[in-house]
VOPA-436241 format. One record per residue (C-alpha): residue in three letters; x, y, z. Coordinates in steps of 0.02 Angstrom, whole numbers, plus 50000, padded with zeros to 5 digits. Example, Ala and Ser with C-alpha at 12.3 -4.5 7.8 and 13.67 -1.06 7.14 Angstrom:
# residues 2
ALA506154977550390 SER506844994750357 
END
This chain:
# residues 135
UNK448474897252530 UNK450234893752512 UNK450894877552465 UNK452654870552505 UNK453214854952407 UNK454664845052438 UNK455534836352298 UNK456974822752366 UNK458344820952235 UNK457974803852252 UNK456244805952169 UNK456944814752025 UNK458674808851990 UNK458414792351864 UNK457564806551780 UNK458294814451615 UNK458404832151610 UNK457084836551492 UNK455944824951616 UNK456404832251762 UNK456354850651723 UNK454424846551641 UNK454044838451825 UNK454784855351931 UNK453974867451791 UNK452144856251820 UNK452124859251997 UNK452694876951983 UNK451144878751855 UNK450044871851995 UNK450454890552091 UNK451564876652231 UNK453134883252279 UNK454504868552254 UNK455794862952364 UNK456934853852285 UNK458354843252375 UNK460254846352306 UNK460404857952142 UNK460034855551959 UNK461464855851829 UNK461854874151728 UNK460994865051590 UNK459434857151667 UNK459274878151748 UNK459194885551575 UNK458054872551488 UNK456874877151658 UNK457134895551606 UNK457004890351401 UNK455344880451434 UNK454694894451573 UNK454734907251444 UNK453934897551305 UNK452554895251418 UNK452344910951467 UNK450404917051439 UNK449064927451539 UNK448634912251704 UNK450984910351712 UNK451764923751716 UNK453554915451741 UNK454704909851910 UNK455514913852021 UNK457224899952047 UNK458654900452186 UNK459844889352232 UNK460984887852422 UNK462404879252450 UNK462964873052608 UNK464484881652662 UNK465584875252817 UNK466724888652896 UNK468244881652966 UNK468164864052864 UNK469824854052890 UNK470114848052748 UNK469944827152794 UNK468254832452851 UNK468084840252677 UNK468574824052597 UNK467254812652727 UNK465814821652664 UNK466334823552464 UNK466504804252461 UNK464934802452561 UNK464074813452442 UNK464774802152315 UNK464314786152378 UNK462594791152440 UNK462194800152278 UNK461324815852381 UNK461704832252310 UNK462154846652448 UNK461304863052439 UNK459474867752407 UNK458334873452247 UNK456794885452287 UNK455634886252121 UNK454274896752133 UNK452944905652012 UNK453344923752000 UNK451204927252050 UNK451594920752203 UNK453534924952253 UNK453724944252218 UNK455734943552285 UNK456994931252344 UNK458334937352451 UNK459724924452501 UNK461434923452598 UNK462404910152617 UNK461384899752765 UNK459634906152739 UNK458304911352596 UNK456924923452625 UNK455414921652494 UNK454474936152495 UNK452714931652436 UNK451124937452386 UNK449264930352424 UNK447874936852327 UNK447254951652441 UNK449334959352383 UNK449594956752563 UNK451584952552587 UNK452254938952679 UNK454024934252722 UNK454544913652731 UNK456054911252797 UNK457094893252768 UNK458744892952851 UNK460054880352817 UNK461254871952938 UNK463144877852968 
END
């Protein structure tokens, strides 16, 4: 079976780094694939990477990370300014963070409004989830 969890920046965003890379990397252990709302910093992505290949053994094989941004075509550039200062005010992070193990997720192809996971079950029999983004 394939599980989807959602993670809400909100949930994870009093969390330090160390903490909240240990939370994604749990889940991800748990064979869940991990939705995570908004992006993690450069740093908090290679501590995940640092601490995915220290764990590394025969039942986790690794994972599988991607990250969209939202991109608007056409953005005037007041409109551009309304939703930075939202962002800001609001504290949500734009764009979205797919974490995956690499047993279940055998590719990840993205543009920039859409991700397609490729997966695996345990027959090998390959599946394609697609999550689109709004423009």
């Amino acid at each position: 079976m394939l599980t989807l969890q959602f993670v809400p920046y909100s949930e994870i965003k009093k969390l330090d780094s160390d903490a909240k890379v240990t939370k994604l990397l749990n889940l991800v252990k748990e064979d869940k694939i991990v939705l995570v709302e908004g992006r993690l910093k450069a740093t908090e992505e290679t501590e995940l990477i640092q601490k995915t290949m220290e764990g590394i053994n025969k039942s986790f094989k690794g994972i599988e990370l991607c990250t969209i941004y939202p991109h608007v075509k056409n953005e005037k550039t007041y409109e551009k300014l309304t939703r930075t200062m939202a962002a800001l005010l609001t504290g949500v992070k734009s764009g979205l963070t797919v974490i995956g193990p690499a047993t279940v997720i055998k590719e990840i192809k993205r543009d920039p409004n859409k991700i397609q996971l490729l997966t695996t079950n345990g027959l090998n029999r390959r599946r394609t989830l697609r999550l689109k983004g709004k423009r």
